[in-house]
C-alpha positions as CSV (number, residue, x, y, z in Angstrom):
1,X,111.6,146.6,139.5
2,X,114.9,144.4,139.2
3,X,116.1,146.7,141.9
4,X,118.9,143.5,142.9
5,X,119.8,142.4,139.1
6,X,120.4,146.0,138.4
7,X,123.7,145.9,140.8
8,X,125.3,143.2,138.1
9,X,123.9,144.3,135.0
10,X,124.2,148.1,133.7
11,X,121.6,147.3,131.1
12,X,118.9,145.2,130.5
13,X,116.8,146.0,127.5
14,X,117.8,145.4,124.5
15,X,115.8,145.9,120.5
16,X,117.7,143.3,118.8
17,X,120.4,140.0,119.2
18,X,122.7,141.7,118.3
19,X,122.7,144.6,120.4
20,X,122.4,142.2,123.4
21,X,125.5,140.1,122.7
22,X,127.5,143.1,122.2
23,X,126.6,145.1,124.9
24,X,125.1,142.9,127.1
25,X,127.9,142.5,130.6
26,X,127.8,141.2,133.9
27,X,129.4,143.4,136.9
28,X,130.7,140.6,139.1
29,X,131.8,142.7,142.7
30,X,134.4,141.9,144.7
31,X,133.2,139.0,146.9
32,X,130.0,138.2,145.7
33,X,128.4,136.0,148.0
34,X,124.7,134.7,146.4
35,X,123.4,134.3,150.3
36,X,124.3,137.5,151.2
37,X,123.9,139.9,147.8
38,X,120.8,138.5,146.9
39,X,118.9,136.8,149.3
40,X,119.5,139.2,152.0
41,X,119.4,141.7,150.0
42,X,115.8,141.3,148.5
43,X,114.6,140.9,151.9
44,X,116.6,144.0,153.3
45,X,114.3,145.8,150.8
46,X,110.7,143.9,151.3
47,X,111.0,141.3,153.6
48,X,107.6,140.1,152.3
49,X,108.6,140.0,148.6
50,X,107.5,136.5,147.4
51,X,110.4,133.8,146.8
52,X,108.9,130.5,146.8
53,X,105.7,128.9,146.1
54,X,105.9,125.3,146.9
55,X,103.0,122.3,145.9
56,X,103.2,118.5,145.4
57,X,100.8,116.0,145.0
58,X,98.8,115.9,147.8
59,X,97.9,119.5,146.3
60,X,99.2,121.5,149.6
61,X,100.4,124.9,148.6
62,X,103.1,126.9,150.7
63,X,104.2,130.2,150.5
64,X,107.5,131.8,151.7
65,X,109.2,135.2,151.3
66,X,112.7,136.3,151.3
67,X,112.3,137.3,154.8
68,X,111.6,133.8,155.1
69,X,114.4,132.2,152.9
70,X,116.9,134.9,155.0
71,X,115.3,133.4,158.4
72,X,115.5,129.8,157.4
73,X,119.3,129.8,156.0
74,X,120.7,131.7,158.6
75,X,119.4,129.1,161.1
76,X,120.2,126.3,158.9
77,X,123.6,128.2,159.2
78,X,124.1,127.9,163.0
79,X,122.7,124.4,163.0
80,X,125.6,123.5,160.5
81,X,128.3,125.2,162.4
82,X,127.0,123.2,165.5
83,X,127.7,120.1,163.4
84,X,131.3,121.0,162.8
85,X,130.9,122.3,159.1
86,X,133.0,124.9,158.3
87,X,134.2,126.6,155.2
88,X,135.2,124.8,152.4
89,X,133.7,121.5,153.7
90,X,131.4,119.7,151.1
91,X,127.9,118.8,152.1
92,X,125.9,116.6,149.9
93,X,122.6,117.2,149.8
94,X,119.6,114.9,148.4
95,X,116.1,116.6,149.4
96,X,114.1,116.4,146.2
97,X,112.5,119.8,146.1
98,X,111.5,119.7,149.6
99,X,111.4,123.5,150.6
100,X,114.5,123.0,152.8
101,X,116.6,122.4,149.8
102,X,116.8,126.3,149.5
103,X,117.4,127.4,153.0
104,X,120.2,124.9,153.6
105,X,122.0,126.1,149.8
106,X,121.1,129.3,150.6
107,X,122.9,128.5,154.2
108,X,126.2,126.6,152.2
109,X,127.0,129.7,150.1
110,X,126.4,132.3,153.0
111,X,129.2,130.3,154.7
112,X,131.7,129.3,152.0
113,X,130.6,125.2,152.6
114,X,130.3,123.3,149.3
115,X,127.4,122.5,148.3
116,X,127.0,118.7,146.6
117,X,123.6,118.6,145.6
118,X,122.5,114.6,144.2
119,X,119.6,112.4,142.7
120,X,117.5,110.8,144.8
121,X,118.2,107.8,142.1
122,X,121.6,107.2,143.6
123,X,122.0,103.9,144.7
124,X,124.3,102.9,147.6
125,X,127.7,102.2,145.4
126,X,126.6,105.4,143.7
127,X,126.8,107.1,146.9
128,X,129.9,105.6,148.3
129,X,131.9,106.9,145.2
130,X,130.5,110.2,145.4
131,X,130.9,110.8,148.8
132,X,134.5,109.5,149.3
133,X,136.1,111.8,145.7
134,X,134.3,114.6,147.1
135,X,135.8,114.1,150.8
136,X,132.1,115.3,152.3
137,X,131.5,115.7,155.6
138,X,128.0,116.0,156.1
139,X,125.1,114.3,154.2
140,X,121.5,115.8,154.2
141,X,118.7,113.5,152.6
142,X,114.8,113.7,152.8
143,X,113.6,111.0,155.1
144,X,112.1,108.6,152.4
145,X,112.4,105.2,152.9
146,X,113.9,103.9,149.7
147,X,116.7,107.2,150.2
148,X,117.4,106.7,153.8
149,X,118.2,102.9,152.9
150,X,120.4,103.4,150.7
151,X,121.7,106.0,152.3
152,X,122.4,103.7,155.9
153,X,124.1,101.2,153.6
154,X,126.5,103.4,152.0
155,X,127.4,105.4,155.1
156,X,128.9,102.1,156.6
157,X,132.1,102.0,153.9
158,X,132.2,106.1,154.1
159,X,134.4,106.9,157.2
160,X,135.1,110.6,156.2
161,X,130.9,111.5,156.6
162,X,130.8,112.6,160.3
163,X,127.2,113.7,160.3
164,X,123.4,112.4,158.6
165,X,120.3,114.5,159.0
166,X,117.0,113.6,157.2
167,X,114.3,116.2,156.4
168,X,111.1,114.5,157.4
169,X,108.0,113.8,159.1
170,X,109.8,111.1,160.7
171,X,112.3,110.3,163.0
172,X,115.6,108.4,161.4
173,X,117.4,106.0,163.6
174,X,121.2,107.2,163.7
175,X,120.1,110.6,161.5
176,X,119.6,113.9,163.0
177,X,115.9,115.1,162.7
178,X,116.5,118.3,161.0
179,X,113.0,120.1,161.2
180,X,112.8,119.0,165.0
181,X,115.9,120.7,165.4
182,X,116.0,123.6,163.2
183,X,113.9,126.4,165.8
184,X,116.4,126.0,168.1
185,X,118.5,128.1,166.1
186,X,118.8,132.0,165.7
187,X,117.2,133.6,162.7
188,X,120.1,136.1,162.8
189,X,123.4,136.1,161.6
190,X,126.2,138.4,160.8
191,X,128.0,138.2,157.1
192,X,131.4,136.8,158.2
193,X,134.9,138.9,157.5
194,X,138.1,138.1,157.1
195,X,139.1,134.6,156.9
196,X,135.7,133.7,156.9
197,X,134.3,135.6,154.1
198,X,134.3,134.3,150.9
199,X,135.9,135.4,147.7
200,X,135.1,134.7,144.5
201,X,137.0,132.0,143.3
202,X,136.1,130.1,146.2
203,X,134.4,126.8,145.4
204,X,130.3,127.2,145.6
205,X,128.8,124.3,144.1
206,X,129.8,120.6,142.9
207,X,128.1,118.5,140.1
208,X,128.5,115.6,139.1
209,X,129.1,114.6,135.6
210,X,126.6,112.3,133.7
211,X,129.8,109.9,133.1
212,X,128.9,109.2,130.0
213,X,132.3,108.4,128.8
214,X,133.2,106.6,132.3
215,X,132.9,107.6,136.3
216,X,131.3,110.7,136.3
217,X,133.1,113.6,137.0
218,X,133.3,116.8,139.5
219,X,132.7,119.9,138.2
220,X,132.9,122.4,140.2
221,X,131.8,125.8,140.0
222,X,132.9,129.2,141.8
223,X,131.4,131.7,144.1
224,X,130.4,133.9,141.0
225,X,128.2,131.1,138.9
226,X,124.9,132.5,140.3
227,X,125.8,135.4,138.5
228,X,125.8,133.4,134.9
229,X,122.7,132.5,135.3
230,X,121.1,135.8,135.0
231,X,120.6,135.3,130.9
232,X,119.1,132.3,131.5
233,X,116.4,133.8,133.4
234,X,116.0,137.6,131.9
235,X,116.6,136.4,128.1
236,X,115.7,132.9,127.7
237,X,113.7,132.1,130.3
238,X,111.9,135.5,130.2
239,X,111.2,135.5,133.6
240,X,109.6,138.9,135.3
241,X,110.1,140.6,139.1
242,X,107.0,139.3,141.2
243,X,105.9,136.6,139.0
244,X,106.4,132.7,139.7
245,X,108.4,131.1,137.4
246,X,108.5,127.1,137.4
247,X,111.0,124.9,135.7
248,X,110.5,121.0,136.5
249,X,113.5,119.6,137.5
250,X,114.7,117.7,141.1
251,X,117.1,119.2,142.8
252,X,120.1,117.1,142.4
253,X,120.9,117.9,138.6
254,X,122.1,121.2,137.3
255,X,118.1,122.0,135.6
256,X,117.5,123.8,139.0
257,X,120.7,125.8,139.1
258,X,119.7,127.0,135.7
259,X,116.0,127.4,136.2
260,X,115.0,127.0,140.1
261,X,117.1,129.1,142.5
262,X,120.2,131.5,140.9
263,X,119.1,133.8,137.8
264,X,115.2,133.9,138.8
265,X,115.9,135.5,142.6
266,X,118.1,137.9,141.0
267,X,115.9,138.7,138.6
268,X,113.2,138.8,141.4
269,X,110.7,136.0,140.6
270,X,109.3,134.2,142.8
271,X,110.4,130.2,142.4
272,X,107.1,128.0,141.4
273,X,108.3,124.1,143.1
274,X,105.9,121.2,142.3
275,X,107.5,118.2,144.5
276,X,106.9,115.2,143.0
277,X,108.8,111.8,142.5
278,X,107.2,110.4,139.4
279,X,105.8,112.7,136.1
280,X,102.2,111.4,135.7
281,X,101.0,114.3,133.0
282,X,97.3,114.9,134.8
283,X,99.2,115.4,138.1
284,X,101.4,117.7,136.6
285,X,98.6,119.8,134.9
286,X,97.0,120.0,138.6
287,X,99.9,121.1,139.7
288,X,100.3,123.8,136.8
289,X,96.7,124.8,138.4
290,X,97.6,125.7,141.5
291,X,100.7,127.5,140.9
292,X,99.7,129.3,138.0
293,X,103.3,130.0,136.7
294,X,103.9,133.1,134.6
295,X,107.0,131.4,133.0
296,X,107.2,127.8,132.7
297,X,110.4,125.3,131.8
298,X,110.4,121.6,131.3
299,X,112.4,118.6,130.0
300,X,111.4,117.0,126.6
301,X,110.3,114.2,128.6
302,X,107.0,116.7,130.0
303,X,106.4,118.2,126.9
304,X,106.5,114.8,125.0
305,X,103.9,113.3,127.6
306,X,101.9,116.6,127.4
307,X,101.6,116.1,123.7
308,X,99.7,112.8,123.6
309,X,97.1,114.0,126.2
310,X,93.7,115.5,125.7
311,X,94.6,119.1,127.1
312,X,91.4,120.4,125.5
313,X,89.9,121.3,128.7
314,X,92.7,123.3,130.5
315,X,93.7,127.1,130.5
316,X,97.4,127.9,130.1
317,X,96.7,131.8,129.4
318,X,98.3,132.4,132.6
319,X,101.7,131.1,130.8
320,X,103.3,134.1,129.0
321,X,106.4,132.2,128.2
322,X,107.5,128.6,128.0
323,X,110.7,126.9,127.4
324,X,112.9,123.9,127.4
325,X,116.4,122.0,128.3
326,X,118.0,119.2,129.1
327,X,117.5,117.6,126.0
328,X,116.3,119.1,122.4
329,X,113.2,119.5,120.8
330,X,111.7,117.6,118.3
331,X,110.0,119.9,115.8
332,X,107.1,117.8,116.0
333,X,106.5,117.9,119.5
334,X,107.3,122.1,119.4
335,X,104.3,122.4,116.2
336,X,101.6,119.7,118.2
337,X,102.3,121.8,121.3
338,X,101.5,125.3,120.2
339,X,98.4,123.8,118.1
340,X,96.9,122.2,121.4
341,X,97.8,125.2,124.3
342,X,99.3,128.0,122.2
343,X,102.5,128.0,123.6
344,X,105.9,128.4,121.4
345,X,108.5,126.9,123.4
346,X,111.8,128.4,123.6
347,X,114.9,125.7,123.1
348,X,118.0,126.3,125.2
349,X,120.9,124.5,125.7
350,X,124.2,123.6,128.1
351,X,125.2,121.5,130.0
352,X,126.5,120.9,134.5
353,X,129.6,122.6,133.3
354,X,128.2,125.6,132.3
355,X,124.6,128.4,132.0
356,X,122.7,128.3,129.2
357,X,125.2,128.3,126.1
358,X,122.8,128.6,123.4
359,X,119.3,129.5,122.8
360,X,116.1,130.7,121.3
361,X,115.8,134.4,122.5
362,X,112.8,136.7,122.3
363,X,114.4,139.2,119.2
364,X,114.4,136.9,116.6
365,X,111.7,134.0,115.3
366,X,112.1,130.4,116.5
367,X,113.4,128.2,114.1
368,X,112.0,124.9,115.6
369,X,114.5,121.9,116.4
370,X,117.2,124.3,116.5
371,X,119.2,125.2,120.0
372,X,119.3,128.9,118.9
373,X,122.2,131.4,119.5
374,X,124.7,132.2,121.9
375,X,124.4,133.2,125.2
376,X,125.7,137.0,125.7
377,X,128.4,136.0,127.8
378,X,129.6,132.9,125.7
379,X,131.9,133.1,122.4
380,X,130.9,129.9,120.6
381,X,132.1,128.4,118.1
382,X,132.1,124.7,116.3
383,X,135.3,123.2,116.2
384,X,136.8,120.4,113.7
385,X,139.3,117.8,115.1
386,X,142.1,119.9,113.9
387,X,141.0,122.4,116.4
388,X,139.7,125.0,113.8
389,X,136.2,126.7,113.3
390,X,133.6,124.5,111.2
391,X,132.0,126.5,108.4
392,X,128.2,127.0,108.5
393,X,126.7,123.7,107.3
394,X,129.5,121.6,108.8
395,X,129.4,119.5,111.9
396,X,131.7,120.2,114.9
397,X,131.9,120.1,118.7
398,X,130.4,123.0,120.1
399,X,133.0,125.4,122.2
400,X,133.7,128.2,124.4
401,X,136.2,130.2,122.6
402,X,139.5,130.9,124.7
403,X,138.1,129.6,128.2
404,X,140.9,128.1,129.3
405,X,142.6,131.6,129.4
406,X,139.6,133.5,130.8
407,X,137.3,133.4,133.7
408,X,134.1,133.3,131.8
409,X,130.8,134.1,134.3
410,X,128.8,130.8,134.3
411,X,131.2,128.6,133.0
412,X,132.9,125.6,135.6
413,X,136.7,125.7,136.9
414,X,137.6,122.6,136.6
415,X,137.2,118.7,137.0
416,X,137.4,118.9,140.8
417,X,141.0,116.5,141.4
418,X,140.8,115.5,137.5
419,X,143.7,117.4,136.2
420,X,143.7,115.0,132.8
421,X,139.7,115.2,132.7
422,X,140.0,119.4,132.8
423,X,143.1,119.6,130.3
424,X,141.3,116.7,127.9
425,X,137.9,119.0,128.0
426,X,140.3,122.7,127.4
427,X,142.1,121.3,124.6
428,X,143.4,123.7,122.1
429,X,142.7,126.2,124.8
430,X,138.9,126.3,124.0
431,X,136.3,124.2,126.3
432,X,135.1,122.4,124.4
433,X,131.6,120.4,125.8
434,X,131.2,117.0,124.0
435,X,128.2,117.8,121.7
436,X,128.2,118.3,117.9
437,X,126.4,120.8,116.5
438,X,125.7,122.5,113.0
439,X,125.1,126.1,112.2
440,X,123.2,127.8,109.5
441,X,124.0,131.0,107.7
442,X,121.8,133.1,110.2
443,X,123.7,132.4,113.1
444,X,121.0,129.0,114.4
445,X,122.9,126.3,115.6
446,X,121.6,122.7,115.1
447,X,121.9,119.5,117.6
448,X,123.6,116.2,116.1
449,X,124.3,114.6,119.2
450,X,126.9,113.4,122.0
451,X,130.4,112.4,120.1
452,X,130.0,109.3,121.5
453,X,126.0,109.3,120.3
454,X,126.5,109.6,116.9
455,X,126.3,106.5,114.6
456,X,128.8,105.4,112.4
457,X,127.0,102.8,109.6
458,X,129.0,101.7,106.3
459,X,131.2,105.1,106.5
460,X,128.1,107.6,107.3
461,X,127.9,109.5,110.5
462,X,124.7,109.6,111.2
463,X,122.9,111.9,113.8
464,X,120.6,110.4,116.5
465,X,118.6,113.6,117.4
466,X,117.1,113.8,113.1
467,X,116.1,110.5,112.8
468,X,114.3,111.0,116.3
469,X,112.5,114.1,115.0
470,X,111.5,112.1,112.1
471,X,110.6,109.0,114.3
472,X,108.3,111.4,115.7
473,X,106.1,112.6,112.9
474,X,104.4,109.1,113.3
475,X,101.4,109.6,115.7
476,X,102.3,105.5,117.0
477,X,105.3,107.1,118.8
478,X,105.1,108.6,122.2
479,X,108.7,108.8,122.7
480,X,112.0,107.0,121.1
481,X,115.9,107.0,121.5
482,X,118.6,106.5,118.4
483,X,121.2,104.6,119.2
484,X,123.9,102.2,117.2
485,X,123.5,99.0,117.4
486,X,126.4,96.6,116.6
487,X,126.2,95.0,112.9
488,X,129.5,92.5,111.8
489,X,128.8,93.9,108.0
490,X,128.6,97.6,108.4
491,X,130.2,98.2,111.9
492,X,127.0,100.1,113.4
493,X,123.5,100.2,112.1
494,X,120.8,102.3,113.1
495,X,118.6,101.2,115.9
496,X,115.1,102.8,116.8
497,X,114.0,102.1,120.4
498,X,109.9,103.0,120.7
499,X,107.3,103.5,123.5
500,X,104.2,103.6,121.5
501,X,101.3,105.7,122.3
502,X,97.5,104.4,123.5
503,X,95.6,102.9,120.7
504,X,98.7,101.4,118.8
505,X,100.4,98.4,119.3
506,X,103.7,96.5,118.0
507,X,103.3,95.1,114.7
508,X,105.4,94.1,111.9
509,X,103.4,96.9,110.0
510,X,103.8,99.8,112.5
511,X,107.5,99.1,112.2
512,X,107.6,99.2,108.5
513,X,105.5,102.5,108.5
514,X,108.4,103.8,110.8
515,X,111.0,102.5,109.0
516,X,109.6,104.5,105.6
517,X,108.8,107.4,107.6
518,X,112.5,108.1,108.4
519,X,113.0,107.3,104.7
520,X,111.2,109.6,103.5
521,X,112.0,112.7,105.9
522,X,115.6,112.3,106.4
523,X,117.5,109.8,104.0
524,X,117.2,106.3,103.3
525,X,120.5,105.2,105.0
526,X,119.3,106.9,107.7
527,X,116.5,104.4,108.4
528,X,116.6,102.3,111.6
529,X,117.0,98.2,110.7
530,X,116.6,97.3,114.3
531,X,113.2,98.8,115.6
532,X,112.4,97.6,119.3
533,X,109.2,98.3,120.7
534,X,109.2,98.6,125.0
535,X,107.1,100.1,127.7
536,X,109.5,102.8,128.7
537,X,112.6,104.6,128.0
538,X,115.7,104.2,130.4
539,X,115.9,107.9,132.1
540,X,117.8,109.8,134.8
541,X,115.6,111.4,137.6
542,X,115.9,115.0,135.0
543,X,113.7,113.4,132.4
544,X,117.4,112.7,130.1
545,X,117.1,109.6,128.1
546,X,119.5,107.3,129.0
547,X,121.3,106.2,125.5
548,X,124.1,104.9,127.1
549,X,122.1,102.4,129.1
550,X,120.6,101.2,125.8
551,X,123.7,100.5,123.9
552,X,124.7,98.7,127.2
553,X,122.0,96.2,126.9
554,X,122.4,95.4,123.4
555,X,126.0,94.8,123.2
556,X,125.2,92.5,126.6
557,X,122.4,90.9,124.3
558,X,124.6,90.0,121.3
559,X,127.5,89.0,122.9
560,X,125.5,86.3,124.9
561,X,123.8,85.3,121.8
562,X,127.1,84.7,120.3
563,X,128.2,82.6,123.4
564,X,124.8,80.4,122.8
């Protein structure tokens, strides 16, 4: 059992918290290469250890062992060399979870390429601004017809890309047919010396930032992030050696680094993949059918959905553990969740730039709505704007203590070519991520929101994530997003935009009802003025509600309505 995550982590069991943020470490050996010391490794011990377990929503089911992942990525290896990519090249990669996705990252780290995975949302200006910062050479997409489209347009105004390949059924004019290729290559390979090897702070992976705050931003992370993942999986995610663990996310955002590749080989699960384009909540319940996860993660998006169905005749007993990122929980949605399936759901939180940072581990009870503690590897703190620690009950960004002096294991470099960006986000030394937070006098931490999410109405700073939680006590609401909303009296006021649930509908009364409810729960200045009811909520291909997009809109709306 764990016979690979024993080779970075001395101990693993732990009675309390405490005793596993003190004496929890990770061994990070010279070199570390994930291909090599992990993948290879498994299947140097059982070749026919299970690593992936793949479905979508025609309901075929797929199998594949390490001996298979080593096979796979060592040929994708050769068929990359034989395309001119060498190390320290950056390949973007946008493949959905087509199984592919891991032999070809698999291949990237085992040869010191950069890997640049991306959303299949991307559009064609998207693309061109991604590919030319990054300098990539090669671009690998699945061969679906809306990507490859956008994907032909941008290449024209990208000189730099010297190679496409599709992964497909189908053949792709000017594209490389990867899977009619791919058998032509060996299934062995050699782990490269010398130059050729890797070392650690060698760049493995780029994200991209959300850009929140303007053009998103490369983070890049170094040979040894795998490694930083391992809490996510042993602690948070609970995931055990043997069992399939699935987290729903698409390959191009950070959710699978965190739950869908790095922490669950090492830990030796096998990786549950359900391959689908849109959520549609009885499809994903099939789907939870045939792969009969043993951990499960999602978004608050799938959980949200999954609350508002009849889930009365399914059987979740094969979940022993569920949990959730990407955005928090409302404590509404955590208590209707464990009433209708039994499942607590554990909250976690960080972000592209880092592992988990916080979250709800197994020693101590979940306190819902809260992100939990740190992460064993983290020193967090909340920091005021004079760059000193918040007391518990006050509000303050939430920080990696001293990163900027240390390499901590999980944690990003740098803003790839953003020297103001990286010294802007190290300030005082610390890292400080962007979110406010609050802590209690037991050590939970509590989500506000994005410094740039939270509302400022008549002098108040006002959270979006509690009137959200409050929002959704109301059983009209299927989902909702708090944003400001300009007012010329009080500067911001609090806006409420709602996708009701089946059997209500927009009313004057319904909003009224809403606008009590947050009243009553939170505090009356709290309340959202502007309440807009619409079909759905603008989201990125992870599930994240987009907020910004929102506030976009309106300030377009009123400032043509002042130009009427």
């Amino acid at each position: 059992m764990y016979e690979i995550l024993k080779r970075f982590c001395p101990r693993t069991e732990f009675n309390s918290y405490e005793s596993m943020k003190k004496n929890f470490r990770i061994v990070v050996p010279e070199n570390f290469n994930f291909g090599f010391d992990v993948v290879d490794a498994w299947a140097d011990i059982d070749e026919n250890k299970p690593a992936l377990l793949w479905t979508d929503d025609s309901g075929e089911v797929r199998a594949f062992t390490f001996g298979d992942i080593r096979a796979q990525s060592n040929r994708a290896v050769h068929f990359l060399q034989a395309q001119g990519v060498r190390k320290g090249d950056v390949v973007m990669l946008i493949l959905k979870q087509r199984p592919e996705v891991w032999f070809l990252l698999t291949a990237l780290h085992k040869m010191g390429a950069v890997a640049l995975p991306a959303s299949y949302q991307l559009t064609p200006k998207d693309l061109r601004y991604r590919l030319a910062l990054s300098e990539a050479k090669m671009l690998i997409t699945v061969a679906d017809d809306d990507v490859v489209n956008y994907a032909q347009v941008a290449l024209q105004d990208s000189p730099g890309v010297h190679t496409y390949a599709t992964v497909g059924d189908k053949a792709v004019p000017g594209a490389i047919d990867y899977r009619k290729v791919i058998g032509d290559y060996s299934p062995l390979l050699e782990r490269p010396t010398g130059k050729a090897a890797t070392v650690n702070t060698d760049p493995l992976l780029i994200y991209f930032s959300s850009g929140t705050t303007g053009l998103p931003k490369m983070v890049r992370h170094d040979q040894t992030s795998p490694l930083g993942h391992i809490p996510n999986a042993l602690f948070w995610q609970q995931v055990a050696d043997g069992k399939v663990h699935l987290t729903q996310s698409d390959s191009g955002w950070a959710k699978f680094a965190w739950g869908k590749i790095y922490g669950q080989w090492i830990c030796g699960a096998s990786i549950g993949a359900y391959d689908t384009e849109k959520f549609v909540p009885s499809a994903m319940l099939d789907a939870l059918a045939r792969l009969k996860p043993y951990t499960f993660c999602a978004p608050a998006t799938i959980y949200r959905f999954l609350m508002k169905e009849d889930l009365s005749g399914y059987d979740f007993s094969f979940i022993a553990h569920a949990s959730l990122a990407g955005e928090p929980l409302n404590p509404e949605v955590f208590r209707q969740i464990e009433s209708k399936t039994g499942l607590r759901i554990y909250e976690g939180f960080g972000q592209s730039e880092s592992s988990v940072l916080l979250a709800n581990f197994p020693w101590d009870e979940i306190r819902p709505g809260s992100m939990g503690k740190p992460a064993p590897q983290y020193d967090i703190f909340l920091m005021n704007e004079e760059g000193g620690s918040c007391e518990d009950g006050e509000v303050g960004a939430i920080c990696v203590r001293d990163a900027a002096a240390k390499h901590v294991t999980g944690l990003f470099q740098e803003y790839w070519k953003d020297e103001a960006a990286t010294a802007k986000a190290f300030q005082f030394g610390h890292y400080s991520t962007g979110d406010t937070a609050w802590r209690d006098a037991d050590g939970y931490y509590w989500f506000v929101g994005r410094n740039d999410d939270v509302i400022k109405c008549s002098g108040y700073r006002i959270g979006p994530f509690e009137v959200e939680s409050a929002l959704m006590e109301h059983p009209g609401v299927l989902e909702c997003a708090v944003t400001a909303y300009p007012d010329p009296l009080r500067g911001e006021v609090v806006k409420a935009t709602v996708v009701l649930a089946r059997g209500h509908s927009a009313s004057d009364e319904i909003k009224r009802e809403m606008q009590d409810l947050v009243k009553r729960v939170t505090a009356p200045y709290k309340y959202p003025r502007v309440v807009e009811f619409v079909d759905a909520l603008p989201k990125t291909s992870s599930g994240k509600i987009m907020r910004t997009q929102i506030r976009a809109n309106d300030l377009q709306k009123v400032k043509e309505t002042k130009e009427a």
